[in-house]
N, C-alpha and C positions, 0 to 999 in steps of 0.2 A: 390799762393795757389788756385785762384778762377779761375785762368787759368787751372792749372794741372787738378784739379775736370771737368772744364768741359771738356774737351777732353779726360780724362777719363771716363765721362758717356756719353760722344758721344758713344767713342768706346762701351761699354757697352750697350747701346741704339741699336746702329747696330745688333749686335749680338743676343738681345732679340726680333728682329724683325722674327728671326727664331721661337723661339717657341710659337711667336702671331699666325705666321704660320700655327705649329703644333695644337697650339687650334682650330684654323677653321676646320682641318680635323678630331681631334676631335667632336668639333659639329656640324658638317656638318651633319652628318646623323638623328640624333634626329627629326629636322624639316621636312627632307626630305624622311624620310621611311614613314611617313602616307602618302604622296600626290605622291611615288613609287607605295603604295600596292595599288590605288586608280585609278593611268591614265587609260586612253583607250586603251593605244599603248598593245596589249598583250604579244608583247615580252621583252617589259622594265617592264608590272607589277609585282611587287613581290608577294609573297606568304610568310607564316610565316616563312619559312625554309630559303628562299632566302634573307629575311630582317634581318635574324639574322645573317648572314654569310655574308650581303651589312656593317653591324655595325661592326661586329669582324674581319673580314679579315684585318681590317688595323692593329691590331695587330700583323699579322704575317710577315707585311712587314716592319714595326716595329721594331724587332726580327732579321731577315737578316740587316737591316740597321745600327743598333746595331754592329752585327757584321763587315761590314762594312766600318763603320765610326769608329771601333780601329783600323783598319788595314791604314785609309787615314790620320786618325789623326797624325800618326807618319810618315809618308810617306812623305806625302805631307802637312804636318802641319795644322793649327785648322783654319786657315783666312780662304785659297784654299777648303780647305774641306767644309766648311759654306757658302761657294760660290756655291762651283757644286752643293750642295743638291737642291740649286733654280729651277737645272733640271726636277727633278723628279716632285717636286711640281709642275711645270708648267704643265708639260707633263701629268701627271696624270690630273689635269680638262682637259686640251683638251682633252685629252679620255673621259672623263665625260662629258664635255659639246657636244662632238661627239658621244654620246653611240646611237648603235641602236639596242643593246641587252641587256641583264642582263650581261653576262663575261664580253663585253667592262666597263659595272658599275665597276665589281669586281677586273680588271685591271687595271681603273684608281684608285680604291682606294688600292689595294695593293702599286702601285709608289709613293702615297702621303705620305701611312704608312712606305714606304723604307726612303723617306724624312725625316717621323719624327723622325724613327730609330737614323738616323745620328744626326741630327739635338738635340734627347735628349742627347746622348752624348759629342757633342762638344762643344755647347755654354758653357756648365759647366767648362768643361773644358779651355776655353779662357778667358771665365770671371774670372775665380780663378787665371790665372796665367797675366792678365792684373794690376787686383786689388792689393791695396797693401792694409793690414789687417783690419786699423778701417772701414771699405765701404766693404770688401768682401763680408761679411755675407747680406746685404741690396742688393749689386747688385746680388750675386748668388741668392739671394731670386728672383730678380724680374724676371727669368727664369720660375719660375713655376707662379708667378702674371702673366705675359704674355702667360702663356699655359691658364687660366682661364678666362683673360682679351679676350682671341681667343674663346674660348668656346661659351661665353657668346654672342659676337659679332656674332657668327652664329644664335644662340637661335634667336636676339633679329633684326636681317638681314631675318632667317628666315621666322616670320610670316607675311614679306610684298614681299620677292622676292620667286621665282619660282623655280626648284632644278636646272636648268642648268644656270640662271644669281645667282645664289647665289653662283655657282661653278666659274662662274666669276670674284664675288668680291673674293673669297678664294684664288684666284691666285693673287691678287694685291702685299699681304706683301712680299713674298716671291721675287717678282719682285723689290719692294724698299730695301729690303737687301740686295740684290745681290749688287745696284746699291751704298748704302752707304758702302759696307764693300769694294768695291774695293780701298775706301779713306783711311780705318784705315791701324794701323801695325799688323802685325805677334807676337806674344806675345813673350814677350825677351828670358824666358828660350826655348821658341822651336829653336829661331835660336843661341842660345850658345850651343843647342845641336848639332846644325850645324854645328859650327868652325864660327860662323857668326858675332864678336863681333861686330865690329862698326855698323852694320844696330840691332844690339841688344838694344846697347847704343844711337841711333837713334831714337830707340822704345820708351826707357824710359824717351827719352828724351820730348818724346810724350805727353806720358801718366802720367808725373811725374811732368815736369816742366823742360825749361832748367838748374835751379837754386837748384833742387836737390840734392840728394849725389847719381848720376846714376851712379858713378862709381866704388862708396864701396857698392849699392846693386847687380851691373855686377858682384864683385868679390863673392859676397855673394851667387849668383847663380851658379856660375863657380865650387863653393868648395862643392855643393852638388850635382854636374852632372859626374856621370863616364858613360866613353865613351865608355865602351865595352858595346857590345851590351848584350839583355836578353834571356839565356837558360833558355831550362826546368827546369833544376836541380834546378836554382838558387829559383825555389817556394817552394825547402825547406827551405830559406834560410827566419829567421823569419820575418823581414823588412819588404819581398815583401808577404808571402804568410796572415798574419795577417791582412795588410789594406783588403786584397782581400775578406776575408772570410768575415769582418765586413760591407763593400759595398755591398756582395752577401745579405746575413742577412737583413741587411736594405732593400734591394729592394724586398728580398719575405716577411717581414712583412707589406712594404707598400702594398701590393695585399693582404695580406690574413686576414687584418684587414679587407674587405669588399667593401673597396668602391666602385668597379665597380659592385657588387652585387645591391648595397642600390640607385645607381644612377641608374639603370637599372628598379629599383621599384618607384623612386620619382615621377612618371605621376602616377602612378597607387593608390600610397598613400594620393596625394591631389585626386586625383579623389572622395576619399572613404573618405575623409574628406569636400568634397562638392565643392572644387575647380576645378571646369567646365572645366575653359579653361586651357588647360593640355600646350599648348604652352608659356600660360604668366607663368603657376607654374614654366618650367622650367626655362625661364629667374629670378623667385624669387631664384633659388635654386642658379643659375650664377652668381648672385650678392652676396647672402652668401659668395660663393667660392673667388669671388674679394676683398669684402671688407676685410675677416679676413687672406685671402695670404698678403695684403697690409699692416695690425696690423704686421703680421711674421714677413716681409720684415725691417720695421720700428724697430723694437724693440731687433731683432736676433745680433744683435753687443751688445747690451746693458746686454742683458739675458743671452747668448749664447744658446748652439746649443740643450745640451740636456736639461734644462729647457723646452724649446719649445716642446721636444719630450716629456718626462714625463707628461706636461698638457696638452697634446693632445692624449697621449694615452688613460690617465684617460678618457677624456670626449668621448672617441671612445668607453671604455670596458662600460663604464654606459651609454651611448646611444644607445648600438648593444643589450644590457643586456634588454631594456627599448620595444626593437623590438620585440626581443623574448619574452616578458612581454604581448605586443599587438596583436600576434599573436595568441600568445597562447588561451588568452582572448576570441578575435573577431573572429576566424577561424571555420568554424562544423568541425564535425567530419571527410568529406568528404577530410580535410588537405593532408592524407597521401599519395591520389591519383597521379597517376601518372601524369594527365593533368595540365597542370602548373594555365590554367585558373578557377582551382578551387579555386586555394592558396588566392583569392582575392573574391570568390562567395561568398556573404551572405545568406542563406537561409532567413526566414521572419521571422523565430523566434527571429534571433540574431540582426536584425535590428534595434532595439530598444537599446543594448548594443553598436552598430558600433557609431548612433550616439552622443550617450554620450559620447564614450572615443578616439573619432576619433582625438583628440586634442592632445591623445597621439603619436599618429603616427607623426604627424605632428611637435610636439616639439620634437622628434627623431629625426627626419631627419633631422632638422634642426642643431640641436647640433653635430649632428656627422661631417655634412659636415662643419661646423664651428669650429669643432677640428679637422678637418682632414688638413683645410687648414693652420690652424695654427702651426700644427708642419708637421708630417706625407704627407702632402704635398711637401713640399720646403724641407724641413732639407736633408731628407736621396739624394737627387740629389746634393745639396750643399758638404754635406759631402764628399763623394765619389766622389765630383772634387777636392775636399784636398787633401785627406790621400794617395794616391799613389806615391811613387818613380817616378823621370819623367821617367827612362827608360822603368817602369811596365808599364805604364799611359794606354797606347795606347790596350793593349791584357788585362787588368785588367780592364777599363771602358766597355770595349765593351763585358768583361762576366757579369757583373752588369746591362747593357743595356738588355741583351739578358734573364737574369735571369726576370728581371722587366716585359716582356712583352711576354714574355711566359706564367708566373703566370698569368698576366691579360689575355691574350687570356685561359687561363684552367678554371681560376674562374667564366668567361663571361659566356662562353661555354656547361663549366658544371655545373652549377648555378643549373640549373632545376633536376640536378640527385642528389643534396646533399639535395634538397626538397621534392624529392621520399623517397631517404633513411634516413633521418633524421629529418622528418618533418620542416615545416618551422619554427619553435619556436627553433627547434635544432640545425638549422643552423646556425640562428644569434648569439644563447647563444658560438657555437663554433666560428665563427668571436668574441665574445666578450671574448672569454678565449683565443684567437689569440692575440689583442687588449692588455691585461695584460700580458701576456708573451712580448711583446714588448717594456713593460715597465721595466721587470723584465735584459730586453739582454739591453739597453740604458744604465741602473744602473752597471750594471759588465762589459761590454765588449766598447761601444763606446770610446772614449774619448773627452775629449773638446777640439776646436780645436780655441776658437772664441779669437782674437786678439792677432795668432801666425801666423807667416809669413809660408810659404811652405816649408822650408828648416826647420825650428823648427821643424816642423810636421814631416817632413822625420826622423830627428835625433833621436824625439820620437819611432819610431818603430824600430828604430836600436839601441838602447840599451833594 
């Protein structure tokens, strides 16, 4: 047994070496857009306009990546696929570490964001169908511990290296992936999907123990894979078209509860609560995100999936509610202006209120990204490497991918217009009645899926 574990979270370890990956390109730009808008070079400085679209563009490569990586994942299977992504990854810092303009920036971050693209949707995928049930929920957890654990790693690489050696280190993990994942196997049910038994049984043999029963769970995979391929028609068919709609769901609640809103404001909120250094605040906020993905990760076999979700909803709708409580409060009148850096001007009257209840902002932020990590994090990525049919897998992950990082590039982007039209106290309370409605779709529509193997799960939607 202590064999099979560990060469099962080898494998598992490899694979989340991708989304360490994707967190660096995620935090990459945080530390690096103040010391962009700042150099001498004038054709690498940025400007407000260019910093926002140096941050959000990797959303949109994202988005294609997504798409993608459903088309390789069934193609070419989930090992191959999590291989070549190390492409892009690399290629994109060399463009970044080679920039001698602003596009070269925007080009090598759009190839890191195609990386991530793939990359969110495979690992999910490979760790669901490597894992057998009691450990699924803990190892698909540590996909997104690893996209945080990467975040955090840039924040905290950030305030001692430079933005082209910190694009240095950002290239390393993705170059130890490549080189661990050439050792594991190809997950069993891709190559049953192949006609590939014995290198399947090989797999399991792997990741399971020679001493298993790998050969009543080969037949156990076998009797839930049909071999014809997947038409259109067949998404009326309710099996395939129901995981899909509850994946899509899931990944635009995960966006429109706010987070990339509320993470976009956390420098500006410790600021206005007296917390100077705006680079240490965000490594505080990185650690929040580490340590309660890691509680998830721990405890998501034991609870299962939607517990997680319902008490992280809650403390998302009463921490967005608590936002818009402080907004309201702290903000002149000046709120409803178009200019985004009013949302945060004190005038000298209000000064005296900012800091008295400044502790509220700050125990906000705090709570929300601590229930966000704890369910609303990890769960809905988890999920939706479950619930799909393996033939859907490949065209159904990759509109979940693409749903997820659309939403994030819309909410980023258009952040600043729903503060025009809604004042900022309106927008959050709307994130917070976002936030309860997502408690209200996890109670009706999810299902639990937590210590039922993948074929259960399949049989669930086909009755």
């Amino acid at each position: 047994l202590r064999v099979q574990n560990t060469k099962l979270y080898l494998a598992a370890f490899a694979a989340v070496l991708g989304p360490f990956s994707f967190g660096f390109v995620l935090g990459y730009s945080s530390p690096v857009m103040p010391e962009l808008r700042k150099i001498n070079d004038p054709k690498l400085r940025l400007d407000s306009s260019q910093a926002s679209w140096f941050g959000v563009v990797v959303t949109l490569g994202a988005a294609a990546g997504g798409l993608l990586g459903g088309y390789l994942v069934d193609k070419v299977g989930r090992k191959l696929s999590l291989m070549l992504c190390s492409i892009p990854y690399v290629f994109g810092y060399v463009v970044i570490i080679s920039a001698q303009n602003v596009w070269m920036l925007y080009f090598g971050r759009v190839l890191t964001g195609l990386a991530s693209g793939i990359t969110s949707l495979v690992v999910p995928v490979y760790i669901s169908e490597v894992s057998h049930p009691k450990v699924r929920g803990m190892l698909g957890s540590c996909v997104q511990l690893m996209v945080v654990t990467g975040i955090l790693g840039a924040y905290v690489a950030g305030i001692t290296l430079k933005w082209r050696w910190l694009a240095v280190l950002c290239s390393f993990p993705s170059c130890v992936m490549l080189l661990f994942m050439s050792f594991m196997p190809e997950t069993p049910r891709f190559l049953l999907q192949q006609n590939k038994r014995s290198e399947a049984i090989a797999a399991l043999c792997f990741l399971r123990g020679p001493h298993a029963e790998n050969t009543w769970e080969c037949r156990q995979i076998e009797a839930s894979i049909q071999e014809e391929g997947l038409n259109l028609s067949e998404f009326k068919n309710p099996s395939i078209y129901r995981p899909l709609v509850i994946g899509v769901a899931l990944m635009f609640f995960q966006q429109v509860t706010g987070i990339n809103a509320i993470m976009f404001y956390a420098e500006t909120i410790f600021e206005d609560a007296r917390f100077k250094d705006s680079r240490m605040a965000s490594v505080v906020v990185g650690s929040i995100q580490v340590c309660f993905t890691a509680v998830a990760a721990l405890i998501i076999d034991k609870t299962g999936r939607k517990v997680l979700l319902y008490i992280s909803g809650i403390i998302m709708t009463l921490s967005t509610a608590l936002f818009g409580l402080y907004f309201k409060i702290i903000l002149p009148a000046q709120s409803n202006s178009s200019n985004p850096r009013v949302w945060f001007t004190l005038n000298s009257a209000s000064l005296g209120t900012e800091s008295t209840i400044s502790w509220l902002a700050v125990v906000s932020l705090g709570l929300f990204v601590a229930g966000f990590a704890l369910g609303w994090g990890p769960v809905p990525w988890l999920v939706v490497s479950e619930i799909f049919p393996l033939k859907a897998k490949g065209i159904s992950s990759g509109t979940c991918v693409l749903t997820n990082w659309v939403m994030a590039f819309l909410i980023t982007k258009e952040f600043s217009d729903f503060i025009s039209f809604l004042t900022s106290y309106g927008t959050f309370w709307l994130f917070s009645a976002f936030c309860c409605l997502s408690v209200i779709f996890t109670a009706l529509y999810v299902p639990e899926t937590k210590g039922q193997t993948l074929e259960q799960i399949e049989a669930y939607f086909r009755r």
